[in-house]
N, C-alpha and C positions, 0 to 999 in steps of 0.2 A: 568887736561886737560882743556884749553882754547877752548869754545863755540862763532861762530859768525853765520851771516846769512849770506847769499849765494845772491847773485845778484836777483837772483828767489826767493828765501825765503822774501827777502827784498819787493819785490813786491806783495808776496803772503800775508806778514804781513799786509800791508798797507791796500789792499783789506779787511783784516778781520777786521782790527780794525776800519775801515770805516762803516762794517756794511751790506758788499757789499756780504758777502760769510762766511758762516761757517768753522772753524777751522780743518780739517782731518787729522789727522794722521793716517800714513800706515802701516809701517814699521820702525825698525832700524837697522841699520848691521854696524858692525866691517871692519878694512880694516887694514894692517900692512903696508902700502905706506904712504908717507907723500909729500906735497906738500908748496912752497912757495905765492903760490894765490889761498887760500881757497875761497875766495869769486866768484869765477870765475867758481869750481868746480860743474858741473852739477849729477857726480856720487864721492862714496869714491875712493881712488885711493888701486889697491889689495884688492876688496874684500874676507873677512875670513866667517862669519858667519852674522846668523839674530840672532838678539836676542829679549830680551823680553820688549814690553811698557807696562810699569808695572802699573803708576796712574798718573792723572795731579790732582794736587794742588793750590791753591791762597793762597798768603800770602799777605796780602795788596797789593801794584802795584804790584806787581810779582807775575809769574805761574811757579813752578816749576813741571817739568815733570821728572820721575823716570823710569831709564830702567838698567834690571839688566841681566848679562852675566852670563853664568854657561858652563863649558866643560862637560855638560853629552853627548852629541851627537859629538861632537870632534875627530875627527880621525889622528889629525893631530897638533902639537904645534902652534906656532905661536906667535912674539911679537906685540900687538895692539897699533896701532898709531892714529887709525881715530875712530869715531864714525858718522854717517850720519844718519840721522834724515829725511824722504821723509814723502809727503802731497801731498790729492788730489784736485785738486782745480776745479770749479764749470763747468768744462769744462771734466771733467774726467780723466783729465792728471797729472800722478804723476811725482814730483817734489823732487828732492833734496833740503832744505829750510835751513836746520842746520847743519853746520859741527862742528866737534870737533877734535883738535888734538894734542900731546902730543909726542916732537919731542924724548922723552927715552921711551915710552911708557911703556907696561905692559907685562910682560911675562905669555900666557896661555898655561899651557901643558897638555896634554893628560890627558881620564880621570883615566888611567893607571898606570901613578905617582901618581896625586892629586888630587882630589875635590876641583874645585874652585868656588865663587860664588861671580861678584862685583855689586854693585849700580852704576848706575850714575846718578848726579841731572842736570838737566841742568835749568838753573832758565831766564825767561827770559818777556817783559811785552807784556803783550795781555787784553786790555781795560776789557774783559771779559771771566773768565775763566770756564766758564759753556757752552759757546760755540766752547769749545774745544772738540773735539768725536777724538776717536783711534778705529784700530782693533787690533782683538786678531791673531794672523798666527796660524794654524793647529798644527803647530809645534811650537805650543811657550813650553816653560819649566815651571815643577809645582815648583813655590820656596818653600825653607825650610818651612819658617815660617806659610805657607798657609796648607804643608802637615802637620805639626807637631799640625797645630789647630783641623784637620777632622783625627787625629790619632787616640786617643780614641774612635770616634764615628765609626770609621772604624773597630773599634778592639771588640767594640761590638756589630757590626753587622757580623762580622764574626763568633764571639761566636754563639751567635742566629741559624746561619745556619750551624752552625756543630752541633748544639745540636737536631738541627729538625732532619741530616742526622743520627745521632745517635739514633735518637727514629726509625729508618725505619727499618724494617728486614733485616739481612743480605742476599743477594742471593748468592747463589754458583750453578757450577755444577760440575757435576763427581758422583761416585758411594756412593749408601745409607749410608757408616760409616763416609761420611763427615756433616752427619747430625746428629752434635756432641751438639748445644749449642741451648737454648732458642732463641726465635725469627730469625730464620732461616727460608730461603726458597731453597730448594733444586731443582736444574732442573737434575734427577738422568738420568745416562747413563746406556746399557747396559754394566756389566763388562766385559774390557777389550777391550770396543771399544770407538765410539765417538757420537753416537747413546740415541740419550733420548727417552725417552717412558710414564716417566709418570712425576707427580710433589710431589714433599713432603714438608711437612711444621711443623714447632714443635713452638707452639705460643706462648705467653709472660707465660704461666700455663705449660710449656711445655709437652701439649699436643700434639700426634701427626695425621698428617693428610693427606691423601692419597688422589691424583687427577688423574685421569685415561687420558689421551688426545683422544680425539674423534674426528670423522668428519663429519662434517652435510651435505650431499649431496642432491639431484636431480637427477632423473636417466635422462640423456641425451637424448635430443629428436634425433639424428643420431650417427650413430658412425663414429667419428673420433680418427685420432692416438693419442698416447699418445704424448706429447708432453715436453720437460726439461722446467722447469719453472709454469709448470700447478700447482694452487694449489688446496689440499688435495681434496676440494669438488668438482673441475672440473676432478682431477683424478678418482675418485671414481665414478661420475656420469658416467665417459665415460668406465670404467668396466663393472660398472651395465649394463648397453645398451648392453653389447658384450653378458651377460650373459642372457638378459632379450632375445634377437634373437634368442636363442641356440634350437634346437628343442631336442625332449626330448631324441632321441636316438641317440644324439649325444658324450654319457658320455660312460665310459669304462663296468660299472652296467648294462648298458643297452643290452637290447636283440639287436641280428644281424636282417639286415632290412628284410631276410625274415628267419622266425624262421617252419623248418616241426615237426609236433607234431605225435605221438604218442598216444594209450590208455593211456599207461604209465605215457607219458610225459607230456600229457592234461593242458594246462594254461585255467584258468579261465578269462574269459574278464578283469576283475578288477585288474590284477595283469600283464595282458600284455601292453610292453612299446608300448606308440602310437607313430604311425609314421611306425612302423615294420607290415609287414603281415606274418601271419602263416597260414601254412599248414596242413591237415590230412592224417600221413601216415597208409594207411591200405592195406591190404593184400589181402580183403576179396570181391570179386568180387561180385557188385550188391549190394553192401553195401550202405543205403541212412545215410548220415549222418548230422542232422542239430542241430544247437545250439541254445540254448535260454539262456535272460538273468536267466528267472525265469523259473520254472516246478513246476507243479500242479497234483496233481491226479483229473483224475473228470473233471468237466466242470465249470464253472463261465459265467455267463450272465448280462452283457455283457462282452464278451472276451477282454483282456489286452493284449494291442500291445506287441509285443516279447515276448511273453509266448509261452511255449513247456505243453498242455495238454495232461493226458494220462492215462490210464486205464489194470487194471493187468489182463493178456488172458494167458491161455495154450494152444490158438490154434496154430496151423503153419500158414504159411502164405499161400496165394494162391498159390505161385510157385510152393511151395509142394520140393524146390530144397535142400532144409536146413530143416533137420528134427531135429534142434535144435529149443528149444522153446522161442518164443520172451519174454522178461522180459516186453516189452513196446509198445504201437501200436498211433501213435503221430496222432491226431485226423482231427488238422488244418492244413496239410499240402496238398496240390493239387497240381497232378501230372501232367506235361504239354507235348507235344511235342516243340522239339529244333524249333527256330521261328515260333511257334504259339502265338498269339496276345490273350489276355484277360482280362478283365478289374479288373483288380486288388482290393482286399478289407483288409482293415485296421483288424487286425490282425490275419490275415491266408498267410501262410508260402508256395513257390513256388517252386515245385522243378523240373528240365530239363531232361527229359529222352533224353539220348545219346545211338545215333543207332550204336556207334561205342564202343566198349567193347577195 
């Protein structure tokens, strides 16, 4: 392939070797057109392909520049007639400066047939070949020679990082009998679904080792709903809160909210749900009936809020109505009429005569 300069290359030359502008090289691309006034040509004619500006060299007066073609990105054949050669010059405008062209040219075919790879030198005088600069395109090609040097260094660093991947536990999931071999980590499932629950692990001593999953929560300052996407702790916290709300007799255990009692039946304060009232049902007309936390025989001084004291009599009562005998006669309680006002006293017990039976 015969190289010449281009009307603008010729101008572009003159400039560099004056001293007036640096050397740029841009680009080069392929063209399968051919033309009878290359010097004339501002682009190749058919362009095919960019290829690669591979080095500029000096060899006493002469630079020769090397640019090598490869069909790895090739979609399409194509016979090469041109090479074009563009420069940017001190103005920012690039320029077509060298053509090349080869009126039988080169048969490039797909990378589907053949792997192909050409040089071309193109030799040409530039006062100074140091101030020649090129770029690389995004898309330029790794040649052979460049891969085949970082092969080995390539091949053991690949070793390297399979051997690191090799020292790491293996993970799996699915259920407990896949945790068959030393350095394993198991994410086990409930069987027969798709569901994990806990973690298992058997280590380089094939030991093994049980991890339970847990959730650290907060119990929510309000309750809000549950929500798809909420995680474990924000779930959990917004249970707790529903439950932390709940009054107590709000559960199935619990007493009904008004509970009537009985001799029988008699709940001791300690054992009744709060939040519920109860009742005394009796039978027995003129019956006073009061409860205390605690009862004493006898008397204490000074007397204890809610205490029932009391003292063993075979007498009857005044009424004379019940000629059964009192087992108990409760000390501290003071009888009142229904809305009469009295000034009340810390641990003595108040009870309402009702004019109505």
């Amino acid at each position: 392939m015969n190289f010449c300069l281009t009307t603008a290359g010729k101008e572009y030359m003159a400039k560099v070797n004056a001293g007036e502008m640096q050397m740029h090289l841009t680009r080069a691309v392929t063209g399968s057109g051919s033309s009878s006034s290359l010097e004339i040509l501002t682009n190749v004619v058919d362009e095919r392909q960019q290829i690669q500006l591979d080095e500029v060299k000096a060899q006493g007066e002469y630079t020769h520049i090397t640019c090598v073609l490869t069909n790895l990105e090739l979609n399409r054949e194509y016979v090469l007639r041109q090479i074009g050669l563009y420069a940017m010059d001190n103005m920012g405008v690039e320029k077509l400066i060298i053509i090349g062209q080869d009126k039988y040219g080169d048969r490039i075919p797909i990378l589907e047939e053949k792997e192909v790879e050409y040089q071309y030198n193109i030799g040409m005088r530039v006062s100074n070949a140091a101030e020649i600069t090129f770029d690389f395109s995004v898309n330029d090609f790794l040649r052979k020679k460049y891969f085949y040097e970082h092969l080995e260094e390539y091949e053991k660093y690949k070793n390297a990082i399979q051997n690191q991947f090799m020292a790491l536990p293996r993970v799996k999931v699915g259920e407990e009998k896949q945790l068959d071999r030393k350095d394993t980590i198991l994410m086990e499932l409930l069987k027969g679904t798709n569901r994990m629950y806990r973690i298992l692990k058997r280590d380089s001593e094939d030991q093994k080792h049980e991890y339970e999953l847990a959730a650290v929560f907060e119990t929510a300052l309000t309750r809000d709903d549950l929500q798809s996407g909420d995680t474990l702790a924000t779930l959990f916290g917004k249970v707790s809160k529903f439950f932390a709300d709940l009054k107590e007799n709000s559960f199935k255990e619990a007493d009904d909210p008004f509970v009537p009692m009985t001799v029988n039946t008699y709940k001791q304060p300690s054992s009744r749900t709060k939040g519920s009232s109860y009742g005394f049902i009796t039978a027995q007309r003129g019956l006073l009936i009061v409860f205390f936390d605690r009862f004493i025989k006898g008397m204490e001084d000074p007397a204890v809020d809610k205490t029932g004291y009391g003292i063993e009599s075979v007498k009857k009562t005044e009424l004379g109505a019940d000629d059964r005998p009192c087992k108990a006669v409760c000390n501290n309680v003071i009888c009142i009429k229904e809305g009469q006002e009295v000034e009340r006293q810390l641990g003595v017990a108040y009870a309402v005569i009702k004019e109505r039976r």
